[in-house]
KEDO-922930 format. One record per atom (N, C-alpha, C): x, y, z; residue number from 1; atom name. Coordinates in steps of 0.05 Angstrom, whole numbers. Layout:
<recs>
[[X,Y,Z],NUM,CA]
...
</recs>
This chain:
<recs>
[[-1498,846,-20],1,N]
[[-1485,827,-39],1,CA]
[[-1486,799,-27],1,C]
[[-1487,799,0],2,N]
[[-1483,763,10],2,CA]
[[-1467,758,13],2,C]
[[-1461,731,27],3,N]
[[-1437,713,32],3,CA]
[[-1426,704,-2],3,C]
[[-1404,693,3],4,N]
[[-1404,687,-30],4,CA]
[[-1391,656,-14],4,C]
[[-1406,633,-34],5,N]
[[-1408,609,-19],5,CA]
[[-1364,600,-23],5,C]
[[-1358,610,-42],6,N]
[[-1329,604,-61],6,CA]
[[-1316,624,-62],6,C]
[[-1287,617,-60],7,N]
[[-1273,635,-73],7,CA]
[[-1246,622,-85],7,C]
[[-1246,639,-114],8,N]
[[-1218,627,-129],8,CA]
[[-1201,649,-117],8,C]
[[-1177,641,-112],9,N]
[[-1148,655,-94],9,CA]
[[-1128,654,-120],9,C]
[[-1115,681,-130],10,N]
[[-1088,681,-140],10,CA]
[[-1067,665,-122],10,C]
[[-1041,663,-125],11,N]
[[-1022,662,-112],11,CA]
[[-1007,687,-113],11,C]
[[-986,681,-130],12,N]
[[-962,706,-127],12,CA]
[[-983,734,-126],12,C]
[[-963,752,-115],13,N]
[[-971,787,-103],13,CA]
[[-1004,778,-89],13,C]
[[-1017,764,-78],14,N]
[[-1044,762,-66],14,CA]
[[-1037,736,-47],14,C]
[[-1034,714,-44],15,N]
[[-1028,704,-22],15,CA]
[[-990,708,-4],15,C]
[[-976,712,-26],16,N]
[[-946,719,-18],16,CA]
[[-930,742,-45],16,C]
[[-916,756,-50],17,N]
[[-899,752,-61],17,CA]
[[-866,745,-63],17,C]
[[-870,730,-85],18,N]
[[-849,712,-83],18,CA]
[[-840,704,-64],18,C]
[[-813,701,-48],19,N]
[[-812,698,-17],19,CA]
[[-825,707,-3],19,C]
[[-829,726,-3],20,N]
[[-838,748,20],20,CA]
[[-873,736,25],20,C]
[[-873,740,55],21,N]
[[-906,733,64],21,CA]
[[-922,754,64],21,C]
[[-938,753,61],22,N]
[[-959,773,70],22,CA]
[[-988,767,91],22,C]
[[-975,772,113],23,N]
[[-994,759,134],23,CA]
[[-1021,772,127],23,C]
[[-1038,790,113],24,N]
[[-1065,792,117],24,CA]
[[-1072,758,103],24,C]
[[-1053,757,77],25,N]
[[-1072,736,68],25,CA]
[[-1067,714,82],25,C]
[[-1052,706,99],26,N]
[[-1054,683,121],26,CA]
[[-1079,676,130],26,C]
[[-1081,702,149],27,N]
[[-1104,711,169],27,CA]
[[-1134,696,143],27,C]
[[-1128,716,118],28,N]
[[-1149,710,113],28,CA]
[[-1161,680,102],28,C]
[[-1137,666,88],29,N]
[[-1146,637,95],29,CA]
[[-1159,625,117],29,C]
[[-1142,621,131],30,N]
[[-1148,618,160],30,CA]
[[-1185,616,172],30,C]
[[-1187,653,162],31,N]
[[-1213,654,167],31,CA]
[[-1232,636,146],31,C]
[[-1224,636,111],32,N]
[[-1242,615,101],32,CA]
[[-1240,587,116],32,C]
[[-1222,579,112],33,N]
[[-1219,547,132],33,CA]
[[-1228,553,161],33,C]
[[-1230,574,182],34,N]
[[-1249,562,204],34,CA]
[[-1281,577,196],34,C]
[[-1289,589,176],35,N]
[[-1316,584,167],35,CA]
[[-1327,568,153],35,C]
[[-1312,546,138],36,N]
[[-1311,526,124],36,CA]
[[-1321,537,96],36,C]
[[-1315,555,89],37,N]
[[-1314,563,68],37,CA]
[[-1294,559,46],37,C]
[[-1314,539,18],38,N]
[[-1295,534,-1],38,CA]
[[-1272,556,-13],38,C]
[[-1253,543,-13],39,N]
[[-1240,555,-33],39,CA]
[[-1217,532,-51],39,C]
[[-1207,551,-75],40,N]
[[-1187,550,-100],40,CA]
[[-1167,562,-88],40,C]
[[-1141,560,-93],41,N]
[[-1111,566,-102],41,CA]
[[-1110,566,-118],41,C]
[[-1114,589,-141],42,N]
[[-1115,583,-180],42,CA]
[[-1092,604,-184],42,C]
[[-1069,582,-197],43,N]
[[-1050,598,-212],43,CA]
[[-1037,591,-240],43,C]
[[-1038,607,-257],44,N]
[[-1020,600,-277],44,CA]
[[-999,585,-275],44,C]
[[-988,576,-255],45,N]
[[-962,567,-249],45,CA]
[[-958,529,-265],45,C]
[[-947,535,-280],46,N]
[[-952,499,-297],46,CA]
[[-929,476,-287],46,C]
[[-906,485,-277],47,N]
[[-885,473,-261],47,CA]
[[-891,460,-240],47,C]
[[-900,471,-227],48,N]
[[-909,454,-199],48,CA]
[[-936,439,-198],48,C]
[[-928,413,-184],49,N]
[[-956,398,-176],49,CA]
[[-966,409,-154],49,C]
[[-996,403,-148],50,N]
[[-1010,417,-131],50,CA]
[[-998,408,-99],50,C]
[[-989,389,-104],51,N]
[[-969,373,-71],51,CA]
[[-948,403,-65],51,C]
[[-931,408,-91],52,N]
[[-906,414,-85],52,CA]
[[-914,452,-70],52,C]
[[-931,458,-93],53,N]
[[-949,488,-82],53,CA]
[[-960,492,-55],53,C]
[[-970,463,-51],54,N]
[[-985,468,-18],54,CA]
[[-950,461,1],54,C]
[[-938,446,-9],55,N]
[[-906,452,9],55,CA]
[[-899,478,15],55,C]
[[-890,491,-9],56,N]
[[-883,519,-14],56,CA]
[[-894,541,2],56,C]
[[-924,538,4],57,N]
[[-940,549,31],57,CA]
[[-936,538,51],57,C]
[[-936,515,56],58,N]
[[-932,511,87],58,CA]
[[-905,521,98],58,C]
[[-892,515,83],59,N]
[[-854,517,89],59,CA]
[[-846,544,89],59,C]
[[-850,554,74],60,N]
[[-840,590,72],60,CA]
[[-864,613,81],60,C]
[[-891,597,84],61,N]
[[-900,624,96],61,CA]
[[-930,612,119],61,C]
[[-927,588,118],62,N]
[[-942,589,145],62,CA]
[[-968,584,140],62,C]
[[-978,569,117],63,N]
[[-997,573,107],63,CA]
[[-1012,552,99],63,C]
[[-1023,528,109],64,N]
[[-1030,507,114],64,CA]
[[-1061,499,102],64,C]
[[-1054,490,71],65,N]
[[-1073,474,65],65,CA]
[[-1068,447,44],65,C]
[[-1094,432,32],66,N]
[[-1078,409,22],66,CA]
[[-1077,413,-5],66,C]
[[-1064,394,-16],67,N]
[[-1057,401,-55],67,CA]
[[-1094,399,-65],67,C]
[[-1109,387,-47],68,N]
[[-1140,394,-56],68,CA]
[[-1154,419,-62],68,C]
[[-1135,444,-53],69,N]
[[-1149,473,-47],69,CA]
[[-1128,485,-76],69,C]
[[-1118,463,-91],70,N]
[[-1088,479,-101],70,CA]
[[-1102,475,-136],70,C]
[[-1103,497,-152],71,N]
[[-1108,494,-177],71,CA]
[[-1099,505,-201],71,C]
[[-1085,485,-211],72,N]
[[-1062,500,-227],72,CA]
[[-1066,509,-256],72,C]
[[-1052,513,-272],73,N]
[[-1065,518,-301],73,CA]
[[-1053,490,-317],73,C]
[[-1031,475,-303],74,N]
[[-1023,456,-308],74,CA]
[[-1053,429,-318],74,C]
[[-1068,433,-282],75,N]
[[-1088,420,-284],75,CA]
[[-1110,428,-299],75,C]
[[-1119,452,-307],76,N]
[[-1135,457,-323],76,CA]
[[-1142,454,-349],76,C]
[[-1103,457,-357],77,N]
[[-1101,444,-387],77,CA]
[[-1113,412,-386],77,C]
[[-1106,400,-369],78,N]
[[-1103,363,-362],78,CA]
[[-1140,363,-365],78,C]
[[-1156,381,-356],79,N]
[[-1181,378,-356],79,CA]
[[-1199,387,-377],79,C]
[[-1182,412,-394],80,N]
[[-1199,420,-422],80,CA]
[[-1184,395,-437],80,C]
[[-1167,394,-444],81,N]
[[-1157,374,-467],81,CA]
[[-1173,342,-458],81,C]
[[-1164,340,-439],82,N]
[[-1187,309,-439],82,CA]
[[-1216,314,-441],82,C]
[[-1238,338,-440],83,N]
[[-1255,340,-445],83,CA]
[[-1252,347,-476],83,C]
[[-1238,358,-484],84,N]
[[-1240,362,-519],84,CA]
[[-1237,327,-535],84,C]
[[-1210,303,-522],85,N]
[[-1220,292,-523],85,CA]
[[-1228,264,-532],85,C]
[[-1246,267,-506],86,N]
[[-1270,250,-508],86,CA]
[[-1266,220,-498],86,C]
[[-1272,209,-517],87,N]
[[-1268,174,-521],87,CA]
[[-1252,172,-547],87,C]
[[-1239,195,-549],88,N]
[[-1212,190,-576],88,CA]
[[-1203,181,-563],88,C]
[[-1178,188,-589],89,N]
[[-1141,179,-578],89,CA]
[[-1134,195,-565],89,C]
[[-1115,194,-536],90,N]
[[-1104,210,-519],90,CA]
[[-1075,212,-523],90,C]
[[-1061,226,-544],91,N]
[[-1026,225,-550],91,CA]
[[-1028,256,-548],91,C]
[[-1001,262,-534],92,N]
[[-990,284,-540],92,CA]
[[-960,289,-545],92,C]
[[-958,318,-549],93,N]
[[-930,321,-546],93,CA]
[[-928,346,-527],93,C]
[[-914,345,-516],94,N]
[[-916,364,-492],94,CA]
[[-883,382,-487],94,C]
[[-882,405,-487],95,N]
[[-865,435,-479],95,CA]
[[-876,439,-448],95,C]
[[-857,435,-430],96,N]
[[-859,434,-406],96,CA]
[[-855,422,-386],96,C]
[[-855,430,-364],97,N]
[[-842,413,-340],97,CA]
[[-858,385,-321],97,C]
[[-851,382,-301],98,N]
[[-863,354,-291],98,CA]
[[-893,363,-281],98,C]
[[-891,392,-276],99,N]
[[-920,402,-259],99,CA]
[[-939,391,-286],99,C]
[[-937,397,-306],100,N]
[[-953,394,-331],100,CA]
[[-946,370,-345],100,C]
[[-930,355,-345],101,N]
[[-922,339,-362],101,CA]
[[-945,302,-339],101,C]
[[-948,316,-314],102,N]
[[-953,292,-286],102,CA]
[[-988,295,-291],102,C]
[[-996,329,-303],103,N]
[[-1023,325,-302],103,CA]
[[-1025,311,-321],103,C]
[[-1023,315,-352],104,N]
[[-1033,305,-368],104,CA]
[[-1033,265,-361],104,C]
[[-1012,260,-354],105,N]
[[-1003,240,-356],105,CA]
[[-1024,223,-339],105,C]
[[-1030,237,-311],106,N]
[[-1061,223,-299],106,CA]
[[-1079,229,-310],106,C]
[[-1084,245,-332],107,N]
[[-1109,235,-349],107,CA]
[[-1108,214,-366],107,C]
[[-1088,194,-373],108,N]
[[-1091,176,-382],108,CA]
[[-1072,188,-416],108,C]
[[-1075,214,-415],109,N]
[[-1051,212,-439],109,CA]
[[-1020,200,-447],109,C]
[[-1010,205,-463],110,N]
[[-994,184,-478],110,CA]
[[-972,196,-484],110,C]
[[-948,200,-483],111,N]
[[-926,213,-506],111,CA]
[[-928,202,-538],111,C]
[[-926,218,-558],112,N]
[[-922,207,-583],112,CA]
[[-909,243,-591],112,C]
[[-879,242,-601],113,N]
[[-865,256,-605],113,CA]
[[-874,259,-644],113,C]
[[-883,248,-655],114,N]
[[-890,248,-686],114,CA]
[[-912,250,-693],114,C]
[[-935,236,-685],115,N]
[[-968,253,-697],115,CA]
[[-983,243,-670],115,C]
[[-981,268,-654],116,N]
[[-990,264,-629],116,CA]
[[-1020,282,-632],116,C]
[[-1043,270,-620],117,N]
[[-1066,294,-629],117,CA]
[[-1072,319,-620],117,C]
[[-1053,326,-599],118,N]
[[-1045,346,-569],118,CA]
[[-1017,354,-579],118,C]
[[-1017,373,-582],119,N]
[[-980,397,-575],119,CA]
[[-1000,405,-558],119,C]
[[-986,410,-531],120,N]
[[-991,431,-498],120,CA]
[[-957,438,-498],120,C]
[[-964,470,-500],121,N]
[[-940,476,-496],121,CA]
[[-938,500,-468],121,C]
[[-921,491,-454],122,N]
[[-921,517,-424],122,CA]
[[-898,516,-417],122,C]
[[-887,535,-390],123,N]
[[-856,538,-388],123,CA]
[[-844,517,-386],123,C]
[[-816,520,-399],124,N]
[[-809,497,-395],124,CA]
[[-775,506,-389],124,C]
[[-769,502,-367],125,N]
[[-739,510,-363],125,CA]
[[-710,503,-385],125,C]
[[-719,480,-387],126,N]
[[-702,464,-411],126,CA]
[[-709,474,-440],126,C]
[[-718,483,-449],127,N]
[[-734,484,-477],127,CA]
[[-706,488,-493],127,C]
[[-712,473,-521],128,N]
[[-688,468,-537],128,CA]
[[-700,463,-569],128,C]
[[-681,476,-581],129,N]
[[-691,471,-602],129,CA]
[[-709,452,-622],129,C]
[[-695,425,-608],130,N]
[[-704,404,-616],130,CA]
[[-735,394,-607],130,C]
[[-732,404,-587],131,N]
[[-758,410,-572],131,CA]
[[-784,431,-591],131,C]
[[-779,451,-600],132,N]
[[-784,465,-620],132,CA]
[[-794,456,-644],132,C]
[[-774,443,-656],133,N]
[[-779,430,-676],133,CA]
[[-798,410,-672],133,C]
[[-795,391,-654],134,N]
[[-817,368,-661],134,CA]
[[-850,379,-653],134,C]
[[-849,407,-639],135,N]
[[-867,418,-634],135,CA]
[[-883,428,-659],135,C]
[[-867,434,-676],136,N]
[[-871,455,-696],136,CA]
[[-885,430,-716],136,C]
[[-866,411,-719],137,N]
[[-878,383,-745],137,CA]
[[-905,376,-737],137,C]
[[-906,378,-709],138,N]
[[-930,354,-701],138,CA]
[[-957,377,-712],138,C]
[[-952,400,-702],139,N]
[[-976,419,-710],139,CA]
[[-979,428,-734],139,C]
[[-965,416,-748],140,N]
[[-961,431,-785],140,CA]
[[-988,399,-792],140,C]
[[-970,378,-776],141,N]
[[-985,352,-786],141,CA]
[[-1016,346,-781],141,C]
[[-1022,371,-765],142,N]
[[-1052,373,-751],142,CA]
[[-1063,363,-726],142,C]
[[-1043,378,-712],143,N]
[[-1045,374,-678],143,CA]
[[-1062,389,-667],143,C]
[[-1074,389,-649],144,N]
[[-1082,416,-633],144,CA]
[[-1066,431,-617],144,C]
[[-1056,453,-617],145,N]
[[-1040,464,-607],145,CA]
[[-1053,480,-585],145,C]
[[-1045,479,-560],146,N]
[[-1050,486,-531],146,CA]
[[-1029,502,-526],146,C]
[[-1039,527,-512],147,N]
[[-1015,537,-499],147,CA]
[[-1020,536,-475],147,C]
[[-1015,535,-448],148,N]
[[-1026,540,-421],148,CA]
[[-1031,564,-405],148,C]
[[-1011,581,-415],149,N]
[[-1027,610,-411],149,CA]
[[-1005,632,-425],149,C]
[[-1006,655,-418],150,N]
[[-999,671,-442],150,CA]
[[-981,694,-428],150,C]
[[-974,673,-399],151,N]
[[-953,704,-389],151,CA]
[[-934,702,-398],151,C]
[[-919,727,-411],152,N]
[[-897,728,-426],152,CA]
[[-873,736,-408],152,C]
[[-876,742,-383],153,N]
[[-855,745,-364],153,CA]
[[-856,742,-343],153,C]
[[-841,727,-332],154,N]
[[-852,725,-291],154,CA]
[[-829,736,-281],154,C]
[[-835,750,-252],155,N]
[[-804,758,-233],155,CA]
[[-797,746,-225],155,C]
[[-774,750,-219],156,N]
[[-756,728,-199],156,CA]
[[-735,737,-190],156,C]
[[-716,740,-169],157,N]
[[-696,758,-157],157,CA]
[[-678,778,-176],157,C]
[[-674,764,-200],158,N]
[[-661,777,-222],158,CA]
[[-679,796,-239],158,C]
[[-704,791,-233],159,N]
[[-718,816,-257],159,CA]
[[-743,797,-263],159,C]
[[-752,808,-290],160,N]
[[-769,796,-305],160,CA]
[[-759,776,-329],160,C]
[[-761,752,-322],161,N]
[[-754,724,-338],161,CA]
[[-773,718,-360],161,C]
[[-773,703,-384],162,N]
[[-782,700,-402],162,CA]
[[-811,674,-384],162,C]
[[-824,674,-390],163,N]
[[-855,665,-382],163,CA]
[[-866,642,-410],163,C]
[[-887,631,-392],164,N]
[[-889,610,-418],164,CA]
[[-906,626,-438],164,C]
[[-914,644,-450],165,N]
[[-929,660,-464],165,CA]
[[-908,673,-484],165,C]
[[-886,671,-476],166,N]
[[-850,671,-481],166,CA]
[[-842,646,-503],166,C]
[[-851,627,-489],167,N]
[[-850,602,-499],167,CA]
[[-869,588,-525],167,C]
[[-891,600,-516],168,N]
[[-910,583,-539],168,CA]
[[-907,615,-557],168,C]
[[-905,638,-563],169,N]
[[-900,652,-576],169,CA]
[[-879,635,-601],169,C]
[[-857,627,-596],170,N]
[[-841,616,-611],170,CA]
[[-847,588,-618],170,C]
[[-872,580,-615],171,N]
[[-890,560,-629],171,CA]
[[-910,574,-646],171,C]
[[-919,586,-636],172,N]
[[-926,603,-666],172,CA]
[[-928,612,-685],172,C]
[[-896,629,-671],173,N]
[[-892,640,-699],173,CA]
[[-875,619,-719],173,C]
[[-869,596,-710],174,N]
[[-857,580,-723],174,CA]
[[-875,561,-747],174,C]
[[-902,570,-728],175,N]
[[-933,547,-746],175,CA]
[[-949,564,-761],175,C]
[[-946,595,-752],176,N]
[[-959,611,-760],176,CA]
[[-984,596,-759],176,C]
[[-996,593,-732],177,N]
[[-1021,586,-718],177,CA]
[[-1018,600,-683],177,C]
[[-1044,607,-680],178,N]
[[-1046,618,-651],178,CA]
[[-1055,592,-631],178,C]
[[-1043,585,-613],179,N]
[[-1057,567,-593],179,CA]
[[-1074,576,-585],179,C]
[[-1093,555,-575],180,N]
[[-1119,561,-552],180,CA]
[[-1100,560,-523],180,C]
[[-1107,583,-513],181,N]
[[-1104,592,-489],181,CA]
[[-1123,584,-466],181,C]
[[-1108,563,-443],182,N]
[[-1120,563,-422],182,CA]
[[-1122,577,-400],182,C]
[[-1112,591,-391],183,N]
[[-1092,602,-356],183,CA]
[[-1105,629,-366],183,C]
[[-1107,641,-342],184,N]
[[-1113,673,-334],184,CA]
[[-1107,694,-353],184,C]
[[-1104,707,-365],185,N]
[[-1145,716,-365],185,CA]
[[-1168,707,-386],185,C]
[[-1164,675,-390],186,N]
[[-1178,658,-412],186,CA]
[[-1191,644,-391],186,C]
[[-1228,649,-412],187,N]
[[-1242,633,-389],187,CA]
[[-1247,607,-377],187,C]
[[-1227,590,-395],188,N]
[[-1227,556,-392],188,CA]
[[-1211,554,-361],188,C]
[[-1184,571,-357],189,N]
[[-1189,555,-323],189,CA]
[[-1205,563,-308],189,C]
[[-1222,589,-301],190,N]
[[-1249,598,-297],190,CA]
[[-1261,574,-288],190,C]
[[-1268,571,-320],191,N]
[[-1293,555,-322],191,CA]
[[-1290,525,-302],191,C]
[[-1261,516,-312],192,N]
[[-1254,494,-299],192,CA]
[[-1249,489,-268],192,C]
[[-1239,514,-259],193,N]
[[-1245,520,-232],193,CA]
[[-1262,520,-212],193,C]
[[-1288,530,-231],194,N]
[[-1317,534,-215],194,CA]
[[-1334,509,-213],194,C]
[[-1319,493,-241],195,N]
[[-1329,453,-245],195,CA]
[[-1311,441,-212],195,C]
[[-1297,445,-215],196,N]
[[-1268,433,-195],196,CA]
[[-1282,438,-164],196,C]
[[-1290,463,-155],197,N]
[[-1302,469,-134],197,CA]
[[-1330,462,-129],197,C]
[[-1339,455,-148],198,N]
[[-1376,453,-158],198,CA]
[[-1392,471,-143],198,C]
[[-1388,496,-148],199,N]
[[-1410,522,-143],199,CA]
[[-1423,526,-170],199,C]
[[-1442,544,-173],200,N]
[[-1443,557,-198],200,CA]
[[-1427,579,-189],200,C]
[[-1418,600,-217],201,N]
[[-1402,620,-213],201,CA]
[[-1416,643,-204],201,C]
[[-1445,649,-200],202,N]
[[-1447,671,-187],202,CA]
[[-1447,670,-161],202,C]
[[-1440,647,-155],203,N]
[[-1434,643,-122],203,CA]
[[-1404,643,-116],203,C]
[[-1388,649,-131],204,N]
[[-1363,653,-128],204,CA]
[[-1351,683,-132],204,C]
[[-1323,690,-123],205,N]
[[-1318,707,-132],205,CA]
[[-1282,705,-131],205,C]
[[-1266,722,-153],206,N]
[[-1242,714,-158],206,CA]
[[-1228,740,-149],206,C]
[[-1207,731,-122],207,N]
[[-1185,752,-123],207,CA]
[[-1164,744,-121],207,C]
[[-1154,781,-132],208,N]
[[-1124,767,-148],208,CA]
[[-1117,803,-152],208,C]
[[-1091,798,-147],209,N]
[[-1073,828,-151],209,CA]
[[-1068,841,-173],209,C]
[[-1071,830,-196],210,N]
[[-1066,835,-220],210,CA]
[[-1093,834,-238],210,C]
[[-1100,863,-241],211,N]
[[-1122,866,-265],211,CA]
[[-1122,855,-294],211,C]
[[-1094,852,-312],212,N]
[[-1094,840,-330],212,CA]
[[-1102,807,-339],212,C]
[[-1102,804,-306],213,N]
[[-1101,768,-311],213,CA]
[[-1124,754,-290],213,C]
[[-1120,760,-260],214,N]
[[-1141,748,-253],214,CA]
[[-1167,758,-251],214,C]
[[-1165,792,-255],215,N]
[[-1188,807,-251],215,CA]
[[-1205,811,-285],215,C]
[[-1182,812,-299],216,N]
[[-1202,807,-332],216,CA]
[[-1207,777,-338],216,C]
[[-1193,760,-320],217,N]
[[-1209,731,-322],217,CA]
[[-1240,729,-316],217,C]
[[-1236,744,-286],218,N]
[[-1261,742,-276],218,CA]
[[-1286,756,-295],218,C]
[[-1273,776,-303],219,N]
[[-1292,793,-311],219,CA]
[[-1302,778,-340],219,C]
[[-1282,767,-364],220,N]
[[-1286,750,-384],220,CA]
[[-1301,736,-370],220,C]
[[-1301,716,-351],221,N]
[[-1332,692,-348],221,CA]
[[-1342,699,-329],221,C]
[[-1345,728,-329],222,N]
[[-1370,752,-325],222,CA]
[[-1380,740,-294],222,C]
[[-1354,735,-274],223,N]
[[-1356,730,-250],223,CA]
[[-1351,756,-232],223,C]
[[-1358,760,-200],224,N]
[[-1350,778,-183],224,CA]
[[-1324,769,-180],224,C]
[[-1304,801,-173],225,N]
[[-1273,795,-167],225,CA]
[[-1269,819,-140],225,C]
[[-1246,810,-127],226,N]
[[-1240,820,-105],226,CA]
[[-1213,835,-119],226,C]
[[-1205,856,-121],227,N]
[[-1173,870,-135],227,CA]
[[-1156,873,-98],227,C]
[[-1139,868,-96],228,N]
[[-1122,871,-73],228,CA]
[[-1097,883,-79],228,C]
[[-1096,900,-73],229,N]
[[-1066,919,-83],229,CA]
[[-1044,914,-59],229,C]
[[-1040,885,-61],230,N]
[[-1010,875,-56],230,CA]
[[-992,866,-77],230,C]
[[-994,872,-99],231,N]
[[-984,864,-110],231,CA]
[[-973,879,-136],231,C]
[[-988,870,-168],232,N]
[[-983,878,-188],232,CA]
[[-991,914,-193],232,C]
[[-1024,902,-195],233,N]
[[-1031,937,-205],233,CA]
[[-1041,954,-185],233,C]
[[-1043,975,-184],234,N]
[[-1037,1001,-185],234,CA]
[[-1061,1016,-188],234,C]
[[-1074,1036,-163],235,N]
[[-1100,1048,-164],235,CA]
[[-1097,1063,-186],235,C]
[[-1074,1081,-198],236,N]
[[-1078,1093,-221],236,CA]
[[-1080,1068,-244],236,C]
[[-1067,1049,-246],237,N]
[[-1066,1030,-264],237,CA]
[[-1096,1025,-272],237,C]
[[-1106,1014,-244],238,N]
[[-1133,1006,-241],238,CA]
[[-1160,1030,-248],238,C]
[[-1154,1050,-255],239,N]
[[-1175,1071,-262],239,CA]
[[-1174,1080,-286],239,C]
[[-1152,1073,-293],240,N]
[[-1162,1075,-329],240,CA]
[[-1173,1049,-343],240,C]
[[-1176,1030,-328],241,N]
[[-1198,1016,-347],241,CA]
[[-1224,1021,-352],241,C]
[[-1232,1004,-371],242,N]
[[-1262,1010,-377],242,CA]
[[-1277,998,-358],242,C]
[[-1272,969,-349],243,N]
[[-1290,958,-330],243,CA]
[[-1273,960,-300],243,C]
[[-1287,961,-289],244,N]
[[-1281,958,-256],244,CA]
[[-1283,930,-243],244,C]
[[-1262,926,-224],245,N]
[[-1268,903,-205],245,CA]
[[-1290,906,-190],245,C]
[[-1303,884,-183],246,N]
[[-1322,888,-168],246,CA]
[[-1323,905,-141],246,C]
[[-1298,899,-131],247,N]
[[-1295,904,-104],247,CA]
[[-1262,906,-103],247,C]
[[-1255,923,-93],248,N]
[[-1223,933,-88],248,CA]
[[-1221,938,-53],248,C]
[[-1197,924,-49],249,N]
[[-1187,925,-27],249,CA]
[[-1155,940,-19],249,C]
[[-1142,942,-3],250,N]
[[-1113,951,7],250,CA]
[[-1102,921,9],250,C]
[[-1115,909,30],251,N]
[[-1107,888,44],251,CA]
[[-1128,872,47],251,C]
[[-1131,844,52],252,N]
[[-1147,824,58],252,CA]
[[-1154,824,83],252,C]
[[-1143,830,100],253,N]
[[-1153,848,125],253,CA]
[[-1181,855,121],253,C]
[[-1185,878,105],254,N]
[[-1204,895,102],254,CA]
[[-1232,882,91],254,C]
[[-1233,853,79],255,N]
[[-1252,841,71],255,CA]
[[-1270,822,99],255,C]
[[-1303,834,100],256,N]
[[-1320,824,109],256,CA]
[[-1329,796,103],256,C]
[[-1320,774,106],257,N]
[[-1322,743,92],257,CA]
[[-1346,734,98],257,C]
[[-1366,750,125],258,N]
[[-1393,751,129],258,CA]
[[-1410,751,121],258,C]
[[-1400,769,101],259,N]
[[-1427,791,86],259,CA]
[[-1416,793,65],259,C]
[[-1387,787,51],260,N]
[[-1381,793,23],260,CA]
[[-1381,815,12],260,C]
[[-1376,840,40],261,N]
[[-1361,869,25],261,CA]
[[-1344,889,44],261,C]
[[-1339,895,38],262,N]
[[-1304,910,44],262,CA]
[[-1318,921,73],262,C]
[[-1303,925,97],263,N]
[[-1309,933,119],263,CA]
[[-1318,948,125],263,C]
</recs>
């Protein structure tokens, strides 16, 4: 198979979960950065800027790289929407926090709460009706409506919390319109990832703990994926699908970064 010149990295359950560290994937950074081998930090995560994410690693688990290696779905939206576009008008209205509300905003977009040509809607801790509503007018009036990705639940010490896929759901069904979907397992941050790193994609390959999202991403823009069962799914999980990961691991330990296959 080869070296693979790239690699896109999940976060949660594949480099840590939640608090908790997981030293293979230390080690295995480590080893990309002293082979100088590119890599991504690609997560759905739309709250945080790529600064605050590379903190979060250094501070709680030891894990030292710069908001340059960090790629969020925040930024990915910030990069399909300004490529959709163009040398238009750049207004939006935006459902979401500062991680998302800071990208768009360095692309040169605009707030306009009444006929904005952008609704991007992603978690947003605050979300309020009113919030809702102007969401709902702007896209009746012929917005494009963005969602940033489509998880409908994330964990967190209490359980499983409502997710922005939670969120733009109730933009929906309010427009009775489906957003375009950016974030995992939609191939636009993919795509935008593999632009961001400048490989082509068959020189990359994407791992990530969870089959529904980063491993059917990969597989949607028909990239190689690494499955690491620290995390979400589950070798029985993982064998009733139709397609297979490329390559399945226990631990990141176990991956040859030499040669690009399991030890």
């Amino acid at each position: 198979m080869g070296k693979y010149k790239g690699y896109l990295i999940d976060l949660d359950g594949t480099v840590y979960r939640g608090r908790e560290r997981i030293p293979a994937a230390k080690r295995f950074i480590e080893r990309l950065q002293a082979s100088g081998t590119d890599f991504l930090l690609v997560t759905n995560n739309t709250t945080k800027s790529p600064a605050d994410v590379a903190e979060n690693l250094a501070t709680n688990h030891d894990i030292h790289v710069t908001p340059d290696h960090v790629y969020t779905a925040a930024l990915a939206t910030a990069d399909y929407v300004t490529e959709l576009a163009g040398a238009g008008e750049k207004t939006m209205y935006v459902i979401g926090e500062l991680g998302l509300k800071g990208a768009m905003l360095d692309k040169g977009f605009k707030f306009n709460e009444v006929t904005p040509r952008y609704v991007i809607v992603g978690l947003d801790y605050d979300a309020t009706y009113h919030k809702f509503e102007l969401a709902t007018l702007a896209i009746k009036r012929g917005a494009k409506f963005i969602g940033t990705n489509a998880d409908t639940n994330l964990p967190n010490e209490r359980g499983l919390v409502p997710g922005a896929g939670s969120v733009i759901a109730m933009v929906e069904r309010a427009t009775q319109q489906k957003a375009t979907y950016v974030g995992k397992p939609e191939t636009i941050i993919m795509e935008k990832a593999v632009q961001r790193i400048g490989l082509d994609k068959c020189d990359c390959v994407m791992v990530g703990d969870n089959y529904m999202t980063d491993i059917s991403a990969a597989i949607n823009f028909k990239m190689d994926s690494l499955l690491v069962y620290t995390g979400v799914s589950t070798p029985e999980l993982v064998a009733k699908q139709a397609v297979q990961p490329t390559q399945v691991v226990n631990s990141l330990d176990e991956w040859d970064l030499e040669n690009g296959v399991v030890k």
